[in-house]
C-alpha positions as CSV (number, residue, x, y, z in Angstrom):
1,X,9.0,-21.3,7.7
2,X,7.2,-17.9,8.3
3,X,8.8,-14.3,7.2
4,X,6.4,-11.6,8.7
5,X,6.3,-8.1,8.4
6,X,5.1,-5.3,10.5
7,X,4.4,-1.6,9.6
8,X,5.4,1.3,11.8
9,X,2.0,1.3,14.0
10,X,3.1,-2.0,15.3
11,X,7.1,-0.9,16.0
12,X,5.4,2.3,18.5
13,X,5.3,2.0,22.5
14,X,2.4,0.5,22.9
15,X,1.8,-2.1,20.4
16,X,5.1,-3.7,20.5
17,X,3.8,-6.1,22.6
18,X,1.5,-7.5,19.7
19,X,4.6,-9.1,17.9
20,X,5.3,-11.5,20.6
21,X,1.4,-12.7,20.5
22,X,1.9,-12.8,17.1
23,X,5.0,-14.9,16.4
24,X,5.7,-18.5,16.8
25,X,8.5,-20.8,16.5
26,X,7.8,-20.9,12.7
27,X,8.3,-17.7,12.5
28,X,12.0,-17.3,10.6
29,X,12.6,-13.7,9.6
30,X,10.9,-10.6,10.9
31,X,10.8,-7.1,8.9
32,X,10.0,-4.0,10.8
33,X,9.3,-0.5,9.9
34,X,10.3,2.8,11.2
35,X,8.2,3.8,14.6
36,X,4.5,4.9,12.8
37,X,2.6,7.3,14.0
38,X,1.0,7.1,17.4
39,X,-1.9,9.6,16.9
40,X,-3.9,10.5,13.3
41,X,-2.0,13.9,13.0
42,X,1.1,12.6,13.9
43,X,4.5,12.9,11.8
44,X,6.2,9.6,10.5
45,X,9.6,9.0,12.0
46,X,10.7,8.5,7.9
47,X,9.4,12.2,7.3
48,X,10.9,13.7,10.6
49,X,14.5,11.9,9.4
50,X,14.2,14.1,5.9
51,X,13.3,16.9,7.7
52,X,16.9,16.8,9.8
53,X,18.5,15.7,6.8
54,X,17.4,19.1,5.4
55,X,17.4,21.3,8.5
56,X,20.3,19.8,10.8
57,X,17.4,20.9,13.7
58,X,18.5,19.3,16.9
59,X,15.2,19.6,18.2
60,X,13.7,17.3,15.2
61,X,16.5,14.5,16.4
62,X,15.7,14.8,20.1
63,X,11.8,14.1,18.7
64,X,12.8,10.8,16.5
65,X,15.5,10.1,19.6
66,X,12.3,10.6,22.2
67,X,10.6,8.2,20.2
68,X,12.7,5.5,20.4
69,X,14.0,5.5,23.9
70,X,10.0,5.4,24.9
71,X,9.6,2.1,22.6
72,X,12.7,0.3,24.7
73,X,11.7,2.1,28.5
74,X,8.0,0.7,27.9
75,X,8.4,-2.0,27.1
76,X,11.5,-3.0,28.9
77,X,13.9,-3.7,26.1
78,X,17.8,-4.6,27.2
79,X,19.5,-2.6,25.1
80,X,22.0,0.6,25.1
81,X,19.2,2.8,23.1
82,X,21.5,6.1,23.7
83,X,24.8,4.6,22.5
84,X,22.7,3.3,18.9
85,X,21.3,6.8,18.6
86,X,24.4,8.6,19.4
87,X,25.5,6.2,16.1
88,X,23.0,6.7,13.7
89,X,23.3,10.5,14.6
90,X,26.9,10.9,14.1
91,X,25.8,9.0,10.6
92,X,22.5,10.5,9.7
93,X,24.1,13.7,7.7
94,X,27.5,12.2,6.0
95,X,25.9,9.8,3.2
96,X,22.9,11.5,1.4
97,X,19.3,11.7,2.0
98,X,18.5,8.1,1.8
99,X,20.8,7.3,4.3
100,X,19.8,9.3,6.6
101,X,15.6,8.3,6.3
102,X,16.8,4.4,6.2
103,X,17.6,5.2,10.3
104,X,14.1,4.8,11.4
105,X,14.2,1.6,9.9
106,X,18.1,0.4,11.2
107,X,16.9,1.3,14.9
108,X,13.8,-0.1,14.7
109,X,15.5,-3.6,13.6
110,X,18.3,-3.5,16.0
111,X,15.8,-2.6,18.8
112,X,13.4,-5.0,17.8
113,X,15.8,-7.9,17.3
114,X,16.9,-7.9,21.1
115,X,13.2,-7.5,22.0
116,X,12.5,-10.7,20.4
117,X,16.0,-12.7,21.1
118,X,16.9,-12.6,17.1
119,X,19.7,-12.2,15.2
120,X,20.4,-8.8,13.5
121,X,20.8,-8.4,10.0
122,X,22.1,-5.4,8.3
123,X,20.4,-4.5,5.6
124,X,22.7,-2.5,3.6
125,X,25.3,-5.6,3.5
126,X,22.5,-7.9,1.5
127,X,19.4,-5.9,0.1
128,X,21.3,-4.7,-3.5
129,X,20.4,-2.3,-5.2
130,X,22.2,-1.6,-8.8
131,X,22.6,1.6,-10.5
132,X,19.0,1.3,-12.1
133,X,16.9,-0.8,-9.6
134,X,17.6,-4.1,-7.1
135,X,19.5,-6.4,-8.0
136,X,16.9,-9.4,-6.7
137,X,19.1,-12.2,-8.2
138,X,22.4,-10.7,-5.6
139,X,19.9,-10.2,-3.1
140,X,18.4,-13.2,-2.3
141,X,22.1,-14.9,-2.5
142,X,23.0,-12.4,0.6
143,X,20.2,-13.1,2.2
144,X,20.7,-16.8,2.1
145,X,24.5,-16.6,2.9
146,X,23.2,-14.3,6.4
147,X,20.3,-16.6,7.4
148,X,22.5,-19.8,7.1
149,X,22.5,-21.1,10.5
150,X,20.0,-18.7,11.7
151,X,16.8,-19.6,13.7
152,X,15.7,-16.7,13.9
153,X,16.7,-13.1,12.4
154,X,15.2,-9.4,12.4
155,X,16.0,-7.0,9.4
156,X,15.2,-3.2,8.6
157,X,12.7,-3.1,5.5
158,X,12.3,-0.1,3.1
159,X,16.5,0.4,2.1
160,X,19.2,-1.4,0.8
161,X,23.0,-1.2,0.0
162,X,24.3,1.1,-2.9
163,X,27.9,2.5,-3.9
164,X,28.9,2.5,-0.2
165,X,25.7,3.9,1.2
166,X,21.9,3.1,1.2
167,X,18.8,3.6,-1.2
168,X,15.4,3.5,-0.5
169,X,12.7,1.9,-1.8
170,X,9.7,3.9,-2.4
171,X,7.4,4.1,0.3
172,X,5.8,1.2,1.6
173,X,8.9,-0.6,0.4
174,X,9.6,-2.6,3.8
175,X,7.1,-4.9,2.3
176,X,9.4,-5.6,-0.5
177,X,12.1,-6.5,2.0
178,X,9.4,-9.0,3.4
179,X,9.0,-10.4,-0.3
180,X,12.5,-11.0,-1.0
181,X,13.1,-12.3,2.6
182,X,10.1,-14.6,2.0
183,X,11.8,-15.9,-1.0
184,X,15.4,-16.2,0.5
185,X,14.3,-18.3,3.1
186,X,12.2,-20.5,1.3
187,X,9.2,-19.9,3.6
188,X,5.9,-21.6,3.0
189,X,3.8,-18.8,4.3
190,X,4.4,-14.5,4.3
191,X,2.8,-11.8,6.2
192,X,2.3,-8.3,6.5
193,X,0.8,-7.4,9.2
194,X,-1.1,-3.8,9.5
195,X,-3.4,-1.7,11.8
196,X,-6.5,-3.0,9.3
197,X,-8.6,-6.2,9.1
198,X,-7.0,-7.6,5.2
199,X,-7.5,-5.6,2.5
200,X,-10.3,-3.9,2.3
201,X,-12.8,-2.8,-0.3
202,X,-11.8,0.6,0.0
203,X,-10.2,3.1,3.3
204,X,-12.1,2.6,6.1
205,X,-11.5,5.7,7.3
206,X,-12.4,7.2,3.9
207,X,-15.2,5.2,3.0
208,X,-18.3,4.2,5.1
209,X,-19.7,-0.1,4.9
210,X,-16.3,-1.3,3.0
211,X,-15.8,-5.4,3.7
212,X,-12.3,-7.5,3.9
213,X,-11.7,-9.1,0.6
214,X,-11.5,-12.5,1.9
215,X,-8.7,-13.3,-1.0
216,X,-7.2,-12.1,-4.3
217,X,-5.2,-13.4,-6.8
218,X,-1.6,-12.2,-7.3
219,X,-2.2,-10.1,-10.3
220,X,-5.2,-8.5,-8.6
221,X,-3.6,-7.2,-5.7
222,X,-1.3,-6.0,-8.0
223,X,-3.9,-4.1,-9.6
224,X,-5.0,-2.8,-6.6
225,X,-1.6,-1.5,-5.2
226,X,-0.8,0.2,-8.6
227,X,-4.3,1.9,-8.0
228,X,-3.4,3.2,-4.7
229,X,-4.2,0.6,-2.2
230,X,-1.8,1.4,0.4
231,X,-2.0,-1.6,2.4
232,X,0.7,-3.3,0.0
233,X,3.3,-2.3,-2.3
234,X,3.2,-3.3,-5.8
235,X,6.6,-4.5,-6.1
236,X,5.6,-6.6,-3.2
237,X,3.3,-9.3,-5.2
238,X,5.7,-10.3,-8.1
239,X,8.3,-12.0,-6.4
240,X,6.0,-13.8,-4.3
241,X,4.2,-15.3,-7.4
242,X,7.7,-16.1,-8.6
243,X,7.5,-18.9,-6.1
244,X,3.9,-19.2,-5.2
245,X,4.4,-18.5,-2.1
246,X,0.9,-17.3,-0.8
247,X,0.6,-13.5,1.4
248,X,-2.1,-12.9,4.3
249,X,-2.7,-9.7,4.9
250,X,-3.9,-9.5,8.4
251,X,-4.8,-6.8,11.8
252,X,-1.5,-7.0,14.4
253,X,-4.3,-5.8,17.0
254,X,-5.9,-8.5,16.5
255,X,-4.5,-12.1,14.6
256,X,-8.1,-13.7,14.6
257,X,-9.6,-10.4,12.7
258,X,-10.9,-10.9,8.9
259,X,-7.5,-11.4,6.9
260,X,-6.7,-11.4,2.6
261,X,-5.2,-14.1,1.5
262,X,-3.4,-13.8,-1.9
263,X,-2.3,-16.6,-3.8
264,X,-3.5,-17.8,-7.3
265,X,-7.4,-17.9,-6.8
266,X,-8.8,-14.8,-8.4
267,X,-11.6,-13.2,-6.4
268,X,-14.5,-13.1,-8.8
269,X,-16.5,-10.4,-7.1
270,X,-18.0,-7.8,-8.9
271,X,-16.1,-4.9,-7.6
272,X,-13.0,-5.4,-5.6
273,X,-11.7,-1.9,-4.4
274,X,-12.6,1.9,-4.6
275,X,-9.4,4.1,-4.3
276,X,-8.7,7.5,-4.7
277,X,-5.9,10.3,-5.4
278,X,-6.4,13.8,-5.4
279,X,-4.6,15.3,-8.5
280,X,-4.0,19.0,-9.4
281,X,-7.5,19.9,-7.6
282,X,-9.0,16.9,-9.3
283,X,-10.4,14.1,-7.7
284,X,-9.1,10.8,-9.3
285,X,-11.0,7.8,-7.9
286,X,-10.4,4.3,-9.4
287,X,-12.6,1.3,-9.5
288,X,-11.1,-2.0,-9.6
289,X,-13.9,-4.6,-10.6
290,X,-14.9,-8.1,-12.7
291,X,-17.7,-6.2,-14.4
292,X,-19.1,-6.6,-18.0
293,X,-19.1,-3.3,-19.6
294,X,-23.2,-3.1,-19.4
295,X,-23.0,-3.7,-15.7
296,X,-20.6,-0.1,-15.4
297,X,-22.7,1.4,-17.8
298,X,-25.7,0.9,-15.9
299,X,-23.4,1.4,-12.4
300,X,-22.4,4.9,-13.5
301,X,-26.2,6.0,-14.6
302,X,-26.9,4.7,-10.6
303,X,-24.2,7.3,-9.8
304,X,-25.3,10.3,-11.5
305,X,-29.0,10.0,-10.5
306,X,-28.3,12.3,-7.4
307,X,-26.9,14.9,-9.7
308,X,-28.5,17.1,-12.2
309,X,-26.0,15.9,-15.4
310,X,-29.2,17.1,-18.2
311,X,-32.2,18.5,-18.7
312,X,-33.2,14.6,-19.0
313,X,-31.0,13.0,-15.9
314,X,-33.9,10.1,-16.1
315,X,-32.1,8.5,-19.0
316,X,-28.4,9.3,-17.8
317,X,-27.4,6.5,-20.2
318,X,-28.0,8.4,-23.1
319,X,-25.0,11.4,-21.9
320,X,-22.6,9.3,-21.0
321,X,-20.5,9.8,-24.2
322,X,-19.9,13.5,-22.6
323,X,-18.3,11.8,-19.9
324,X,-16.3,9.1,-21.8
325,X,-13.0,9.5,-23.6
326,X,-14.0,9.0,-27.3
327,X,-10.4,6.4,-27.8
328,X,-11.9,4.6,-24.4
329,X,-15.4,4.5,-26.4
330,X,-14.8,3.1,-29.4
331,X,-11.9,0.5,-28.4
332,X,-13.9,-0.7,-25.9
333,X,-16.9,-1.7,-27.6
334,X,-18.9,1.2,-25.4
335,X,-20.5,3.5,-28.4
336,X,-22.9,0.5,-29.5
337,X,-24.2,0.6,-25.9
338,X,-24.8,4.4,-26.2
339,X,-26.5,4.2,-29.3
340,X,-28.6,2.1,-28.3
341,X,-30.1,4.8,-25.5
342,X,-29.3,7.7,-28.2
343,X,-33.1,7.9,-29.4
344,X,-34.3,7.9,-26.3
345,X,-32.3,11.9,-25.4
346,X,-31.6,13.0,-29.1
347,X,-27.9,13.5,-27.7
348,X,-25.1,12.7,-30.6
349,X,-22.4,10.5,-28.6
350,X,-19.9,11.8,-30.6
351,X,-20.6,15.4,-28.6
352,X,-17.5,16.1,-27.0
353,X,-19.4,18.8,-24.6
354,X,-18.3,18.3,-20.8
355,X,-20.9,19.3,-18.4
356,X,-18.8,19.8,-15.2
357,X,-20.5,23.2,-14.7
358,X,-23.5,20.9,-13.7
359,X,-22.1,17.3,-12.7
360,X,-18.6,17.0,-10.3
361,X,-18.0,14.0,-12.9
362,X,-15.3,15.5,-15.3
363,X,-14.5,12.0,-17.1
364,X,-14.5,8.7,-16.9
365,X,-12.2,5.9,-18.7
366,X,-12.8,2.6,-18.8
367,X,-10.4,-0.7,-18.9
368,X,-11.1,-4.5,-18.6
369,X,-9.7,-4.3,-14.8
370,X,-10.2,-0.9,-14.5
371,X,-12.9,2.6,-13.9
372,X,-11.2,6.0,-13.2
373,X,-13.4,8.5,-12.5
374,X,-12.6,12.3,-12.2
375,X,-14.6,15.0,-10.4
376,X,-14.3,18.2,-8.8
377,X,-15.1,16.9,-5.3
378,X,-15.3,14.2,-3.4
379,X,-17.8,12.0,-4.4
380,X,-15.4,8.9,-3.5
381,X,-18.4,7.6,-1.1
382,X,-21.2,7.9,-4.0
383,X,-19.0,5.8,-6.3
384,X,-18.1,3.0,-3.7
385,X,-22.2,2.8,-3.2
386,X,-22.7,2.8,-7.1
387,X,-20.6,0.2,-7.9
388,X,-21.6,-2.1,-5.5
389,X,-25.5,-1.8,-6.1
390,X,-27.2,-4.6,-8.2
């Protein structure tokens, strides 16, 4: 048994059709998104739903509304889109803010299901959410009960029931649906399928020359999610590894694309991802990597050569105490290293004297799994080429 999941670029007009090339009759549960976007500056149905929550602005309905009756007209779906939109409208101001966002999500599963000839399941009736966080252990009992029987069902990701309405997950959260779906069903295999080949070393829309990780292990997918890897969310991995049921991370545009497949065989490259998050007007890029502390040491003087950190930028080494958090220093072994280039500059490491009026490089702290770097621009293409020179 197969669950997969597909994210909101897959649910829009055009691209629908990919799910049918996609599934097979091992395919057991499906989770969809709300309709993505359809163009790069285009506005997530999620977003436009919090927007009428807010507003009450017909004309932002008759957009989502739009949306949807395009989906079933091109591609021929046989069902009464106006009479479920009428619905969820009459519904989308009544319960709170989550309710109304988890919409995109309801329609998309209810159109979807009678696209592919499933069953529909509700997702407020078995995704639980208690008054602090899911309830996994209720969930995946509900899920069971409503897939008894079942060949093959379609459910909303991203919300769940609460106190006679909905919460949301945090975005991205469909892909926790998929998760507990995966493990409800006792399937052998999940999916998540995306407009990308796998996960990648970094955005490839952000970051020129970035490869497909061909896999990862659980806890480093993980670590790449909680560093801002958007292709999966975090609380996406765990209850997979629960069960050991691997994840492939593959391109809906095309199935035969480079995919990710995570399971428990750790990826032993040197450096796994490049992210970044822009943060108060600082630039907050993090390196996820298997590297020995020399091998960042000497990957961070490759970085600054371009830039005019000292007097001396030839022996970079020697300044990089400036850059390092004295606690990240000394835990991690790092002082002895700059010592040892300390002659070489006459620079104390203990100096605590930032040079950001000359380098974008504000800081940089260091973990066993771990770089973040911050700078006052983007320098997140520098970095990725840094890290993954010899």
């Amino acid at each position: 048994m197969i669950t997969a999941k597909f994210g909101g670029t897959a649910i829009t007009p055009n691209n629908l059709v990919y799910l049918k090339k996609i599934l097979t009759p091992n395919h057991k549960m499906v989770v969809v998104s709300a309709i993505g976007k359809i163009h790069p500056n285009d506005v997530k149905t999620t977003d436009l739903l919090a927007a009428y929550f807010r507003t009450h602005n017909d004309q932002i309905w008759q957009t989502i509304a739009n949306r949807y009756r395009k989906v079933v007209d091109v591609n021929c779906v046989d069902v009464d889109i106006d009479k479920l939109l009428y619905d969820a409208k009459n519904r989308a101001t009544k319960f709170g803010l989550d309710y109304c966002m988890s919409l995109g999500e309801e329609l998309s599963a209810k159109v979807v299901a009678k696209f592919l000839g499933g069953a529909y399941i509700e997702a407020q009736e078995v995704v639980v959410f208690g008054k602090r966080a899911l309830n996994t252990r209720q969930t995946i009992a509900k899920l069971k009960n409503a897939t008894r029987g079942v060949n093959f069902a379609v459910i909303g990701g991203f919300y769940g029931g609460f106190c006679e309405t909905r919460k949301t997950f945090s975005r991205g959260g469909s892909d926790v649906t998929a998760s507990l779906c995966a493990l409800a069903t006792n399937s052998t295999l999940c999916e998540n399928w995306t407009d990308a080949n796998g996960v990648c070393q970094g955005n490839p829309t952000e970051i020129f020359g970035v490869k497909t990780l061909s896999h990862l292990s659980y806890g480093q997918m993980y670590t790449l999610a909680k560093a801002g890897a958007t292709v999966l969310h975090p609380d996406a991995v765990k209850p997979l590894q629960t069960k050991g049921i691997p994840l492939v991370v593959g391109n809906f545009y095309n199935k035969d694309a480079p995919k990710t497949l995570v399971s428990n065989c750790a990826n032993t490259s040197g450096v796994l991802c490049v992210t970044q998050r822009k943060i108060d007007n600082i630039f907050v890029a993090t390196v996820v990597h298997n590297l020995s502390i020399f091998q960042i040491f000497q990957r961070l003087s490759n970085l600054t050569k371009n830039y005019h950190v000292s007097p001396k930028n030839d022996v970079f080494p020697a300044n990089l105490a400036t850059f390092f958090h004295q606690k990240d220093v000394q835990n991690d072994g790092l002082l002895q290293y700059i010592k040892n280039y300390q002659h070489v500059a006459n620079i104390n490491p203990t100096n605590s004297t930032q040079m950001t009026n000359i380098s974008p490089i504000v800081s940089v702290t260091y973990n066993a799994n771990t770089v973040v770097i911050k700078s006052t621009c983007n320098v997140l293409q520098q970095i990725f080429d840094a890290f993954n020179s010899n």
